[in-house]
N, CA, C and O atoms as a Tripos MOL2 file, in Angstrom:
@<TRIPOS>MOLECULE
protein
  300   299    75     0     0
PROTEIN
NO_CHARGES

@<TRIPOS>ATOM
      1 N           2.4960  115.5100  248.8970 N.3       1 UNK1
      2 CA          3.6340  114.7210  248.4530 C.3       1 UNK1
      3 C           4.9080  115.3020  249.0580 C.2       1 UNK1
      4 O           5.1530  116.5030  248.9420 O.2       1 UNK1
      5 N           5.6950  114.4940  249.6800 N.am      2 UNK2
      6 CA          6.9100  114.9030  250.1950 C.3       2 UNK2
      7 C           7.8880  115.3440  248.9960 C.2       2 UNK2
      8 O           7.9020  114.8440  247.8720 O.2       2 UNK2
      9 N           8.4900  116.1150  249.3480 N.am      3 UNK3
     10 CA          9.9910  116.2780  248.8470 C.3       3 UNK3
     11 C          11.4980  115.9620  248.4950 C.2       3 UNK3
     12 O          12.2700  116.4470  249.3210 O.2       3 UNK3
     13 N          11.9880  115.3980  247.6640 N.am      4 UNK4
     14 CA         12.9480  114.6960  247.4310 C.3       4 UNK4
     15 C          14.1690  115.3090  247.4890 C.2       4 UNK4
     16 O          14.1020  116.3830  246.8920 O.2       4 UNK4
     17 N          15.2180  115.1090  247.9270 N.am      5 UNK5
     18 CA         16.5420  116.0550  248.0560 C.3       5 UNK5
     19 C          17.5750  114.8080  247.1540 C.2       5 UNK5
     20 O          17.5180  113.5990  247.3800 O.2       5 UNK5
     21 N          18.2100  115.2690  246.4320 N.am      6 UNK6
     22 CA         19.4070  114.2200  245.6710 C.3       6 UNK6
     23 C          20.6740  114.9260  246.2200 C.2       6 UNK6
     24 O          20.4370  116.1330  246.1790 O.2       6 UNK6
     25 N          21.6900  114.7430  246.6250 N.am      7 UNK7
     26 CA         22.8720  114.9220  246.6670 C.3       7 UNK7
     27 C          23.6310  114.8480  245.7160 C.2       7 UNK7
     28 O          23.5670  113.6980  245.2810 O.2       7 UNK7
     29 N          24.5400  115.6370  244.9670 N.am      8 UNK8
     30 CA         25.5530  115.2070  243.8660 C.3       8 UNK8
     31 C          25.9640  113.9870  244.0720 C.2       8 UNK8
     32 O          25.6980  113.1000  243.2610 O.2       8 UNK8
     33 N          26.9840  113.6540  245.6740 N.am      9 UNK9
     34 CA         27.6870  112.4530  245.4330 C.3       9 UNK9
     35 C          26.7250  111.7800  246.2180 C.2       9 UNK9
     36 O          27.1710  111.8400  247.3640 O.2       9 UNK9
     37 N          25.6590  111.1780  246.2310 N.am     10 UNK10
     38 CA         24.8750  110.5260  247.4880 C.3      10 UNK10
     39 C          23.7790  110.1670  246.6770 C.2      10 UNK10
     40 O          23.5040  110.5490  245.5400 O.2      10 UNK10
     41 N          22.9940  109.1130  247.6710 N.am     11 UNK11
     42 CA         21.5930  108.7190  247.1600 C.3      11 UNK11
     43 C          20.3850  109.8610  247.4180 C.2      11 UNK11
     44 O          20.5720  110.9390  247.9820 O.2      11 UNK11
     45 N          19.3900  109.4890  246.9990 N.am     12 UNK12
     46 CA         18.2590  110.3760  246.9800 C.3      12 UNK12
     47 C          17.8640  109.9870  248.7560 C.2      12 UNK12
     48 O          18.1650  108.9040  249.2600 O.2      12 UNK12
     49 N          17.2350  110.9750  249.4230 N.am     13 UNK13
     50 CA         16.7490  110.7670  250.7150 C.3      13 UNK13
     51 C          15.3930  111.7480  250.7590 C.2      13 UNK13
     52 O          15.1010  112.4850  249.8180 O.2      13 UNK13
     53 N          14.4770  111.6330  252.1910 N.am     14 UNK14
     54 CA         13.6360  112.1240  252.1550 C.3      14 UNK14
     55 C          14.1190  113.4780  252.9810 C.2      14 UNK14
     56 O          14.9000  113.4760  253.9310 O.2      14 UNK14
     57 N          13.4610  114.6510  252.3860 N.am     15 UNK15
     58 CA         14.1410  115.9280  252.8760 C.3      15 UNK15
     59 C          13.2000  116.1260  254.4110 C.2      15 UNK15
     60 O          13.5130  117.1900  254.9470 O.2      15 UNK15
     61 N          12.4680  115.5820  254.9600 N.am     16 UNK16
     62 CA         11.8610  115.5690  255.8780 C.3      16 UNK16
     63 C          12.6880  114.4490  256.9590 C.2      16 UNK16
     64 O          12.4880  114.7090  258.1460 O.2      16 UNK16
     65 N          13.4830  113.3820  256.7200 N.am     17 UNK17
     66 CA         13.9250  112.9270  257.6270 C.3      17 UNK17
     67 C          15.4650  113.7400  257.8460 C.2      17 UNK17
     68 O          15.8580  114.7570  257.2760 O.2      17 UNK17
     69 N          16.1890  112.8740  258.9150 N.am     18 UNK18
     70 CA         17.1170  113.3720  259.0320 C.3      18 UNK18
     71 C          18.3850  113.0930  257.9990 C.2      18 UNK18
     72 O          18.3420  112.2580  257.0960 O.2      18 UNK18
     73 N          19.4950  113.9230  258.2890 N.am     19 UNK19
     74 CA         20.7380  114.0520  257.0690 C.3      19 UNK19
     75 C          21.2820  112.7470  257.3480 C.2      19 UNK19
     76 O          21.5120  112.6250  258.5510 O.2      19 UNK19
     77 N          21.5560  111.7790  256.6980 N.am     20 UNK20
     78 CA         21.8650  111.0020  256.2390 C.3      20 UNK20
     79 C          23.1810  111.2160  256.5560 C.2      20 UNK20
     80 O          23.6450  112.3530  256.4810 O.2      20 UNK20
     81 N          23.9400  110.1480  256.9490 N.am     21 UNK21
     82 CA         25.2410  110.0820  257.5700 C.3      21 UNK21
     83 C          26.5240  110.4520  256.8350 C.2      21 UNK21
     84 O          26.6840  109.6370  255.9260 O.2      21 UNK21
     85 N          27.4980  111.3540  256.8660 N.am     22 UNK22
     86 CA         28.4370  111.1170  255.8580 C.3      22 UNK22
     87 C          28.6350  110.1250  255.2990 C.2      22 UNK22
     88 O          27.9900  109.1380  255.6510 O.2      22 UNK22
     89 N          29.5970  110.0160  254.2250 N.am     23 UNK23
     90 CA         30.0680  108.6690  253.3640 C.3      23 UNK23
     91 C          31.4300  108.8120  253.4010 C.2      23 UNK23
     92 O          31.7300  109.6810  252.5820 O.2      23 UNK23
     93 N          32.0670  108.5290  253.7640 N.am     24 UNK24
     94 CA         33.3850  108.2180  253.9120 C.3      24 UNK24
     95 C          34.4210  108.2250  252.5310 C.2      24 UNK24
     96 O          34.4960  107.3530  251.6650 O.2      24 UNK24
     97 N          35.0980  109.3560  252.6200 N.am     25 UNK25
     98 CA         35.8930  109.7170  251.3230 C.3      25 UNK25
     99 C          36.5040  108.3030  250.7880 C.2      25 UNK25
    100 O          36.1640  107.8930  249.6780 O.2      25 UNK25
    101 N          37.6100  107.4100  251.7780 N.am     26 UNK26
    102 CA         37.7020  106.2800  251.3750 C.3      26 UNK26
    103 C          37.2610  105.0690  251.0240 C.2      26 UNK26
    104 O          37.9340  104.0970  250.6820 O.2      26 UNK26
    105 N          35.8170  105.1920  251.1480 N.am     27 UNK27
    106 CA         34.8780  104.1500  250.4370 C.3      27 UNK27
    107 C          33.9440  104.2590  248.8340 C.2      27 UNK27
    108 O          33.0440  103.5980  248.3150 O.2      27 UNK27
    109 N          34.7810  105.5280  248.4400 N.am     28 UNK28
    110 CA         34.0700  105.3970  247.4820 C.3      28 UNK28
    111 C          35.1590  105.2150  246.3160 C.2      28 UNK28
    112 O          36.3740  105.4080  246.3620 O.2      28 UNK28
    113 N          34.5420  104.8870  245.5110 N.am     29 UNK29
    114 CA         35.1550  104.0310  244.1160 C.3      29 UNK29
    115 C          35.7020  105.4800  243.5970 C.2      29 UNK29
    116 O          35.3600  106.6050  243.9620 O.2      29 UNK29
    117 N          36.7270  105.0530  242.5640 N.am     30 UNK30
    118 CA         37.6330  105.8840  241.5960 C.3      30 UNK30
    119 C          37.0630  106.9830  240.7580 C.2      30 UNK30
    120 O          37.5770  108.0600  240.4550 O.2      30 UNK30
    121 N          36.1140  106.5820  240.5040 N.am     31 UNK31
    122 CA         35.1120  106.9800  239.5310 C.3      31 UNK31
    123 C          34.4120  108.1640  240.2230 C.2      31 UNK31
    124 O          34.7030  109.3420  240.0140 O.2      31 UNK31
    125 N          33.5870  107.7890  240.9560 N.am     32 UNK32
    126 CA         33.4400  109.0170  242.2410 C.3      32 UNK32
    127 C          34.2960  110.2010  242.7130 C.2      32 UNK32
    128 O          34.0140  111.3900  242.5680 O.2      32 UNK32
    129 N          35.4460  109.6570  243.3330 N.am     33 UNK33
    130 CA         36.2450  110.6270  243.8000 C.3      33 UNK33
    131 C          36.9330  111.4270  242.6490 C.2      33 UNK33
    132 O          37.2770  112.5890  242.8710 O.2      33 UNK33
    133 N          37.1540  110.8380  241.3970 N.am     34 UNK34
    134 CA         37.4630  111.8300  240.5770 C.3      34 UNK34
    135 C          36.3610  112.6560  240.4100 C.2      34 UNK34
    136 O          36.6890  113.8280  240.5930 O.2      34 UNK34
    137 N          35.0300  112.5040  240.1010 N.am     35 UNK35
    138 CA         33.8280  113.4910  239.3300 C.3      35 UNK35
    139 C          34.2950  114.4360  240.6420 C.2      35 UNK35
    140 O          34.9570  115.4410  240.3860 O.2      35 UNK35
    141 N          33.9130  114.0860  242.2600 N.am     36 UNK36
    142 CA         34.1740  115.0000  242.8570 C.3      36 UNK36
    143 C          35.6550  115.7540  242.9610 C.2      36 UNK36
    144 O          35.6740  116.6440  243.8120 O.2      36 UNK36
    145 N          36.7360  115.5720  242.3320 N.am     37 UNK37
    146 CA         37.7240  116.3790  242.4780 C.3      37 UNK37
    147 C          37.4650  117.3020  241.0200 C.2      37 UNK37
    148 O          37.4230  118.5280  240.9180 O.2      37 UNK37
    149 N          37.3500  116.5260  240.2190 N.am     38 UNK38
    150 CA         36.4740  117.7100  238.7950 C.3      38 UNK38
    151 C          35.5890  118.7740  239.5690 C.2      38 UNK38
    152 O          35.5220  119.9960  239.4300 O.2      38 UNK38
    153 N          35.1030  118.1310  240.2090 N.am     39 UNK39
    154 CA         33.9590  119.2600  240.5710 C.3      39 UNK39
    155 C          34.3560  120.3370  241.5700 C.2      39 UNK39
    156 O          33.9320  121.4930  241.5330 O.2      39 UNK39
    157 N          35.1900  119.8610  242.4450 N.am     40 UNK40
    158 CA         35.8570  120.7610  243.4010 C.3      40 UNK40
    159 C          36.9150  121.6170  242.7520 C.2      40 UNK40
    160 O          37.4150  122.6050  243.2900 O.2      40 UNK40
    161 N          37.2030  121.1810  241.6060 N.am     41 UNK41
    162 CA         38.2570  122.3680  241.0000 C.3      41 UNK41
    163 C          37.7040  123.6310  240.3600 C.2      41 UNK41
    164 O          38.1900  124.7470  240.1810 O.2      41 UNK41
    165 N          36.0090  122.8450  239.9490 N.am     42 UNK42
    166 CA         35.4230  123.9770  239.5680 C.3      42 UNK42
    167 C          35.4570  125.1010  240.7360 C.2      42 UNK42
    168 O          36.1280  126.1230  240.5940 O.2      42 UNK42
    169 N          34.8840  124.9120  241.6050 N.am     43 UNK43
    170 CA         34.6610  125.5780  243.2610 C.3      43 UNK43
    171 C          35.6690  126.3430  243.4520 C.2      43 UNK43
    172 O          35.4640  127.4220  244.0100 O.2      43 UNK43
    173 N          36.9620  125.9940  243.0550 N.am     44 UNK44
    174 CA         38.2460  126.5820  243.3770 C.3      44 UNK44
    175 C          38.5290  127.5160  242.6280 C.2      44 UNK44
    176 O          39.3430  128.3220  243.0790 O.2      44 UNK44
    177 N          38.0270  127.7380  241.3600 N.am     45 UNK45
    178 CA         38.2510  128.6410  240.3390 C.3      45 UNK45
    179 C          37.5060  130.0110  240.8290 C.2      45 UNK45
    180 O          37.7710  131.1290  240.3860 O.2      45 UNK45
    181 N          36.4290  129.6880  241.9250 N.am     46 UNK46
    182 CA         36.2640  130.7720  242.5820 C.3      46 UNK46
    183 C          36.5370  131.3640  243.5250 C.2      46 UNK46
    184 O          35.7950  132.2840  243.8660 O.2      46 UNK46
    185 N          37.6970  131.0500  244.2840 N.am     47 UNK47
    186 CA         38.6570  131.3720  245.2010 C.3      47 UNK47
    187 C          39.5780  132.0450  245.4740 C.2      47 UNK47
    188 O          39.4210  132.1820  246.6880 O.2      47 UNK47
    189 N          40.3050  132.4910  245.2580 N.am     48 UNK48
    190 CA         41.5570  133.5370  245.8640 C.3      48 UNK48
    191 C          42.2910  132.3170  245.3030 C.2      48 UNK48
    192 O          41.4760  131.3990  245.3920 O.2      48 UNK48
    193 N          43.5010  131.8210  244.7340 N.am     49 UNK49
    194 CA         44.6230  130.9100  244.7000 C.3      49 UNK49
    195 C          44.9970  131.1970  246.4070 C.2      49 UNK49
    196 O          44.6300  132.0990  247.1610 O.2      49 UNK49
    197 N          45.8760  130.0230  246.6230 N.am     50 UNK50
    198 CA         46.7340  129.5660  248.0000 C.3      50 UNK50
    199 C          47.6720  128.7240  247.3960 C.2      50 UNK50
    200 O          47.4140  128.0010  246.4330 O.2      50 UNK50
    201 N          49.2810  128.8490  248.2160 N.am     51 UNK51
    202 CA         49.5970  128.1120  248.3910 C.3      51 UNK51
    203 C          50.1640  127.2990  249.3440 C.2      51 UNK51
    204 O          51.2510  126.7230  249.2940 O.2      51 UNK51
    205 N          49.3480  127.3000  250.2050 N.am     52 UNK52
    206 CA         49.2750  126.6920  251.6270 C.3      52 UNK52
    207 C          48.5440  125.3880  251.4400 C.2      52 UNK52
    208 O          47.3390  125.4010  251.1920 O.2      52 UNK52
    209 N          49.1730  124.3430  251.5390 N.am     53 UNK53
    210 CA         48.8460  122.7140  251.2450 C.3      53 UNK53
    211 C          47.7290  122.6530  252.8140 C.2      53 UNK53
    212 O          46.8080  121.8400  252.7480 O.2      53 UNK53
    213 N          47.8600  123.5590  254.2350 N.am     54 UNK54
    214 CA         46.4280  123.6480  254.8890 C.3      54 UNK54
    215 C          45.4300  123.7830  254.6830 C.2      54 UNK54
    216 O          44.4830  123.1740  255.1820 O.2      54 UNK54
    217 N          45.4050  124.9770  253.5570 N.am     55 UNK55
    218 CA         44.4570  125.8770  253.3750 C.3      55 UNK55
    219 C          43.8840  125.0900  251.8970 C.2      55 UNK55
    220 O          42.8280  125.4670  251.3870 O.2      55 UNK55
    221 N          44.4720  124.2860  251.4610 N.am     56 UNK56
    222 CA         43.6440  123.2000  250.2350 C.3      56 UNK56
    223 C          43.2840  122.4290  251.0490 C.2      56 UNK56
    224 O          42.0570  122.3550  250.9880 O.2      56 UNK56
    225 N          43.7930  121.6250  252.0010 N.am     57 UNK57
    226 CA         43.5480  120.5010  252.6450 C.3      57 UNK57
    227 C          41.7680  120.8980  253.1990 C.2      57 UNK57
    228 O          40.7310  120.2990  252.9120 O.2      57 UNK57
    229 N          41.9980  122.2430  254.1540 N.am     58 UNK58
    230 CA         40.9030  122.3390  254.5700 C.3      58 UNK58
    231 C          39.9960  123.0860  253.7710 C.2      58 UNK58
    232 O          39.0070  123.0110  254.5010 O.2      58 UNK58
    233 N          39.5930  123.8190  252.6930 N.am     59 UNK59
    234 CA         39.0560  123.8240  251.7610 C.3      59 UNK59
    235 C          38.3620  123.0930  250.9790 C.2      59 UNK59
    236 O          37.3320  123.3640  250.3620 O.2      59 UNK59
    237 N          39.4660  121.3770  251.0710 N.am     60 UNK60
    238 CA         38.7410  120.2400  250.4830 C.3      60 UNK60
    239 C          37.2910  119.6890  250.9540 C.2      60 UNK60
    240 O          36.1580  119.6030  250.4790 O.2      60 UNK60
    241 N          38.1210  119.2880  252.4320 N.am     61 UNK61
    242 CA         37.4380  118.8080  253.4260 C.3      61 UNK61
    243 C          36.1660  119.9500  253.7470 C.2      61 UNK61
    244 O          35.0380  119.5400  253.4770 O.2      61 UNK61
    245 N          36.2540  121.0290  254.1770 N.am     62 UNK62
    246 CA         35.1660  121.6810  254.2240 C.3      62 UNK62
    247 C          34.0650  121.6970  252.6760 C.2      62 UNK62
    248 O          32.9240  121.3190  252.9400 O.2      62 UNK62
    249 N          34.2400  121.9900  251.5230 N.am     63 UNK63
    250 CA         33.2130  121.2640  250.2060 C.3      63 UNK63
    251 C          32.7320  120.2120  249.8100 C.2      63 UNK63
    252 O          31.8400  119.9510  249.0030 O.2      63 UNK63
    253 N          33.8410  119.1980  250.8750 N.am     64 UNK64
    254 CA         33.6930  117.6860  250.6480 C.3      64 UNK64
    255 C          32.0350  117.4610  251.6550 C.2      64 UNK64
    256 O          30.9730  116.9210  251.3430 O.2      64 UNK64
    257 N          32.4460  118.0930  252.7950 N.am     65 UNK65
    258 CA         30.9950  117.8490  253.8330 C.3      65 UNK65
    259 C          30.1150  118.7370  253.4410 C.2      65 UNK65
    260 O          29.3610  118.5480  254.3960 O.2      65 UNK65
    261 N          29.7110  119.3500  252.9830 N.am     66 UNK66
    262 CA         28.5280  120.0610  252.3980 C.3      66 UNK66
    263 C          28.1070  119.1770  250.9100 C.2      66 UNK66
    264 O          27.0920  119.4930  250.2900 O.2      66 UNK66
    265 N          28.9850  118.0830  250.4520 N.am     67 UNK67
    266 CA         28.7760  117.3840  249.5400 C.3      67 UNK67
    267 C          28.3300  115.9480  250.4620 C.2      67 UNK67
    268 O          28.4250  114.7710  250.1140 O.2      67 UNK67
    269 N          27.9850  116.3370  251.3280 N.am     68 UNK68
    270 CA         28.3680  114.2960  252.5540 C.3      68 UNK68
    271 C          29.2040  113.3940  252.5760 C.2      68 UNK68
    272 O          29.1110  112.1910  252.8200 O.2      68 UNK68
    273 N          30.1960  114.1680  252.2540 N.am     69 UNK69
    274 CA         31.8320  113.5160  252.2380 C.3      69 UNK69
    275 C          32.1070  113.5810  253.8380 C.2      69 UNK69
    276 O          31.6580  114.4340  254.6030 O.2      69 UNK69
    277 N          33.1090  112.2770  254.2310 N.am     70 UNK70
    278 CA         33.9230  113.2660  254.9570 C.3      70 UNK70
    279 C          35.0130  112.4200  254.9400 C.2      70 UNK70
    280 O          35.0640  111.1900  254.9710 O.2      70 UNK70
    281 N          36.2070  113.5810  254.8640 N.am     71 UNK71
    282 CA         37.4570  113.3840  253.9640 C.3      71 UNK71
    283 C          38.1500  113.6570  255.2730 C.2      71 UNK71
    284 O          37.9120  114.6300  255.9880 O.2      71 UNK71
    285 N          39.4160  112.2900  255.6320 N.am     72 UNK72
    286 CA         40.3950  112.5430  256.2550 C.3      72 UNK72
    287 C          41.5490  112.0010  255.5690 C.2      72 UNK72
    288 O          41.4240  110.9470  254.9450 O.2      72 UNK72
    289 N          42.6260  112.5880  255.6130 N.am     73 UNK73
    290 CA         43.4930  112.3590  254.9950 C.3      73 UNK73
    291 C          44.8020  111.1610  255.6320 C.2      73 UNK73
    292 O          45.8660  110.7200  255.1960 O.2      73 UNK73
    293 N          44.1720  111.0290  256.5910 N.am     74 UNK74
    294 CA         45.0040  109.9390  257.7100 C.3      74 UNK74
    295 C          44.6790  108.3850  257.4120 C.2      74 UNK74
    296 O          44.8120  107.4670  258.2210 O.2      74 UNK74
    297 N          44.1820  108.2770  255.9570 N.am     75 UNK75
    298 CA         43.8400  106.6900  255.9210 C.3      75 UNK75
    299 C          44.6730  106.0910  254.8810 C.2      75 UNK75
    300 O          44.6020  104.8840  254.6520 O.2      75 UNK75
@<TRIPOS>BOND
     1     1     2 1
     2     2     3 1
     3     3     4 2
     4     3     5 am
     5     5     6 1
     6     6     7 1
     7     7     8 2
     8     7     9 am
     9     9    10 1
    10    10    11 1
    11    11    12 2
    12    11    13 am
    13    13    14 1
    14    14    15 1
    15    15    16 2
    16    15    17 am
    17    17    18 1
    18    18    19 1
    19    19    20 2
    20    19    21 am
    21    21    22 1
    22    22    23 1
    23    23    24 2
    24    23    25 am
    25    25    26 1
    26    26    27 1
    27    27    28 2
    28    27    29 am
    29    29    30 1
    30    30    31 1
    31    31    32 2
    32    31    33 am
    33    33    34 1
    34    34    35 1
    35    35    36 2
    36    35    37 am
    37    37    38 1
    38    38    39 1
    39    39    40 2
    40    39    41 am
    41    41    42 1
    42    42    43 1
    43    43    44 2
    44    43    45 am
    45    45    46 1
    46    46    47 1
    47    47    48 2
    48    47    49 am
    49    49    50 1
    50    50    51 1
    51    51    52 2
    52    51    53 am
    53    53    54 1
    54    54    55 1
    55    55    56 2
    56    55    57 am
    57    57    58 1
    58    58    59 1
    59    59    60 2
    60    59    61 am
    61    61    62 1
    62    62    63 1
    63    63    64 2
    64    63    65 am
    65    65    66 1
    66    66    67 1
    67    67    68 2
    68    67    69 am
    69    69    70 1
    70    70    71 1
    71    71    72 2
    72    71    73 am
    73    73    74 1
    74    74    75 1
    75    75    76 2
    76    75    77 am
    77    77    78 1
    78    78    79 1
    79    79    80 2
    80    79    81 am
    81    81    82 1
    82    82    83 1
    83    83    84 2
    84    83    85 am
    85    85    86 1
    86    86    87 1
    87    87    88 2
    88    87    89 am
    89    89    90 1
    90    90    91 1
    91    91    92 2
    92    91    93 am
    93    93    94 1
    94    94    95 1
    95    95    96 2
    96    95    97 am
    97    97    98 1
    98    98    99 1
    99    99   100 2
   100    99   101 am
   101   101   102 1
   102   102   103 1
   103   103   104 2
   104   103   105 am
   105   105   106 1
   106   106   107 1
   107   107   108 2
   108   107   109 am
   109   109   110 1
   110   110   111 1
   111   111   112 2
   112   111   113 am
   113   113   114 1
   114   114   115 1
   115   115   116 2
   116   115   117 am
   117   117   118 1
   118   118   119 1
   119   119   120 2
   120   119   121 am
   121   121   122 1
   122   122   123 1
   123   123   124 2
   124   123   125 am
   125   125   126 1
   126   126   127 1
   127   127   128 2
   128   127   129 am
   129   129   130 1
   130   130   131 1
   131   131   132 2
   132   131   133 am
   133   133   134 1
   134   134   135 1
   135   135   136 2
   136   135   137 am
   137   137   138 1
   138   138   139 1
   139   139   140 2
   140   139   141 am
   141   141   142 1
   142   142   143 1
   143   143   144 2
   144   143   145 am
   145   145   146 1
   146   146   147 1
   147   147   148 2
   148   147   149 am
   149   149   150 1
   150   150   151 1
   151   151   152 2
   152   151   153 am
   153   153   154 1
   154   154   155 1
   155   155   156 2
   156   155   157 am
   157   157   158 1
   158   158   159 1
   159   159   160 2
   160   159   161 am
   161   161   162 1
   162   162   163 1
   163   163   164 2
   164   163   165 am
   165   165   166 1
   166   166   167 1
   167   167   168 2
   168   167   169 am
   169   169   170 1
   170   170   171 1
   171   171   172 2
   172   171   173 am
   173   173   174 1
   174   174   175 1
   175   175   176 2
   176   175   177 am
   177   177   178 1
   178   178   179 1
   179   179   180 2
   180   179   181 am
   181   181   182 1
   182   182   183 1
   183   183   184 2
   184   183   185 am
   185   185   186 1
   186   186   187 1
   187   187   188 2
   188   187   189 am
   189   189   190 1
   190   190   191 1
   191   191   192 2
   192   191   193 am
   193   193   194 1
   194   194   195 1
   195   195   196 2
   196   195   197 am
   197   197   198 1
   198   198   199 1
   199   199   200 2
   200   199   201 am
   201   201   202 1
   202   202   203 1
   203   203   204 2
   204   203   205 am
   205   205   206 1
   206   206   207 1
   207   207   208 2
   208   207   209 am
   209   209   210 1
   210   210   211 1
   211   211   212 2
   212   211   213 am
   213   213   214 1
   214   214   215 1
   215   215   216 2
   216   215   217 am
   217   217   218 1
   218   218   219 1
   219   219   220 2
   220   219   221 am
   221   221   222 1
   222   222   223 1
   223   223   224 2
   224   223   225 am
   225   225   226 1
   226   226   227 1
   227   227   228 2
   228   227   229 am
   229   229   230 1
   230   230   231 1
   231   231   232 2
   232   231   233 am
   233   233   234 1
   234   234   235 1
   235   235   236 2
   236   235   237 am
   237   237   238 1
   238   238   239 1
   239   239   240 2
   240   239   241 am
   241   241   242 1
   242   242   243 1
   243   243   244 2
   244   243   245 am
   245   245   246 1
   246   246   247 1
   247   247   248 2
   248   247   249 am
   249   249   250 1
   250   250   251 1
   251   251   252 2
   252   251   253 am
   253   253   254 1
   254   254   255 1
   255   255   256 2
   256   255   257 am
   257   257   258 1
   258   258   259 1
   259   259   260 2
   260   259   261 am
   261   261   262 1
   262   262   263 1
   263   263   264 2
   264   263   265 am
   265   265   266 1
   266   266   267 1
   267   267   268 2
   268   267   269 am
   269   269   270 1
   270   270   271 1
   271   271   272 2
   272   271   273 am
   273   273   274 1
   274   274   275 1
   275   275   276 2
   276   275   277 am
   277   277   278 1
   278   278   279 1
   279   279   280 2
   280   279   281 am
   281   281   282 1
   282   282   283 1
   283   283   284 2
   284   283   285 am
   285   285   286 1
   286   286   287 1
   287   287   288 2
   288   287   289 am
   289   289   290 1
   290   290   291 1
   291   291   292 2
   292   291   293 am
   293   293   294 1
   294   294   295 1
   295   295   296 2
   296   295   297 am
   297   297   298 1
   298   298   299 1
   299   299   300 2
@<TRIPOS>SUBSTRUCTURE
     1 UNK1         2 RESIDUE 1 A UNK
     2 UNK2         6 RESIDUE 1 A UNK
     3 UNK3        10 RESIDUE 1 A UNK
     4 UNK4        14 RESIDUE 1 A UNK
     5 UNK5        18 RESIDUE 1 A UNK
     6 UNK6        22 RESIDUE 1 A UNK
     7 UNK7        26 RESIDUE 1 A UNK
     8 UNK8        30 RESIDUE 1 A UNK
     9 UNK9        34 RESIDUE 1 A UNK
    10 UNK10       38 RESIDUE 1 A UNK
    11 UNK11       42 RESIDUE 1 A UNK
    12 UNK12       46 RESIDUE 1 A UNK
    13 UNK13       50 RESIDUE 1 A UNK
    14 UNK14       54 RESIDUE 1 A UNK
    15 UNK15       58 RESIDUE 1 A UNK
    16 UNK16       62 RESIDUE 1 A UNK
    17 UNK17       66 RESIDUE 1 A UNK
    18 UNK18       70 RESIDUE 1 A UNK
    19 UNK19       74 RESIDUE 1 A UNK
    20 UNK20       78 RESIDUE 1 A UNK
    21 UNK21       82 RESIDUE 1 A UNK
    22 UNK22       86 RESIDUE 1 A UNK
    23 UNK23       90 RESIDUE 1 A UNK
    24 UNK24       94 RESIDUE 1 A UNK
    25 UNK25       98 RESIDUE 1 A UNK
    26 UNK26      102 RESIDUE 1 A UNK
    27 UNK27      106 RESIDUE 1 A UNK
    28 UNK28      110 RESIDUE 1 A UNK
    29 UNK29      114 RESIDUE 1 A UNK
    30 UNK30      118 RESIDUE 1 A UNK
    31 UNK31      122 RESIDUE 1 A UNK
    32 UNK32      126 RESIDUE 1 A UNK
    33 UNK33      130 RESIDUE 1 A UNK
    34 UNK34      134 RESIDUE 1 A UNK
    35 UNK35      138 RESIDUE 1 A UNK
    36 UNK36      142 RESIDUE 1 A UNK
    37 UNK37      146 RESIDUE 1 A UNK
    38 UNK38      150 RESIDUE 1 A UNK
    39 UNK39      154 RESIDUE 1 A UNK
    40 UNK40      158 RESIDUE 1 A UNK
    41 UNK41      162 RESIDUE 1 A UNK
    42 UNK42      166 RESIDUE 1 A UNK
    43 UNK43      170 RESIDUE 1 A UNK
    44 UNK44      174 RESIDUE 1 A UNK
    45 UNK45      178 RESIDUE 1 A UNK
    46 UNK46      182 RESIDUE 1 A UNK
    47 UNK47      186 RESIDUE 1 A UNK
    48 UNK48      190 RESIDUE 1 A UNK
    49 UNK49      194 RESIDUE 1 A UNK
    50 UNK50      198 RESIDUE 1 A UNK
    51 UNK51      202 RESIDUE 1 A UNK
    52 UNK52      206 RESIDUE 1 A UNK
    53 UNK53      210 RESIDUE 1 A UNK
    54 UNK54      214 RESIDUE 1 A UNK
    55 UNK55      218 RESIDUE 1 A UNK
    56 UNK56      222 RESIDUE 1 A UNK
    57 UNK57      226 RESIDUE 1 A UNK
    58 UNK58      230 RESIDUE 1 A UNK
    59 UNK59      234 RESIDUE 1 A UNK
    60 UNK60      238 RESIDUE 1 A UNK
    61 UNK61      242 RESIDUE 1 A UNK
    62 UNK62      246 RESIDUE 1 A UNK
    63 UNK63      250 RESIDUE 1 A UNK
    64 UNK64      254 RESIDUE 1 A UNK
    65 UNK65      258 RESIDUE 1 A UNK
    66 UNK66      262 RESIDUE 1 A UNK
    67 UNK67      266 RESIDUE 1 A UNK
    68 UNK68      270 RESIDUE 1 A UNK
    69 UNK69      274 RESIDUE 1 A UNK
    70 UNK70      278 RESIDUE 1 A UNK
    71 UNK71      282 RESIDUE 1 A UNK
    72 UNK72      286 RESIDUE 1 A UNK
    73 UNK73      290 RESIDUE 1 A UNK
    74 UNK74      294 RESIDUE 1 A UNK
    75 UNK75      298 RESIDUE 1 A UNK
């Protein structure tokens, strides 16, 4: 029996095929992007504080793609 991989923000896929394409930060509903900013604040609580609006920006974006986000802020 194969193996199932779930993603927090994503559908279930088969862990034997390939990664499944990002999802595009701006296509997902309200509801979504908040659980994931809840969830990314958790992440942050383990961090060093910054206050460099780069260094959140890319912080985001880098947790966002290990989640199959991918977050640009240019839309």
């Amino acid at each position: 029996m194969r193996e199932r991989g779930r993603n927090a923000a994503g559908p279930s896929y088969d862990m034997n095929d390939a990664e499944p394409p990002p999802r595009d930060w701006h296509s997902l509903d309200e509801a979504e992007q908040t659980a994931l900013r809840e969830a990314f604040g958790h992440y942050l609580d383990q961090l060093p504080p910054t206050c460099s609006l780069r260094a959140k920006i890319a912080r985001f974006r880098h947790w966002l793609a290990a989640q199959g986000i991918d977050y640009r802020d240019d839309a």
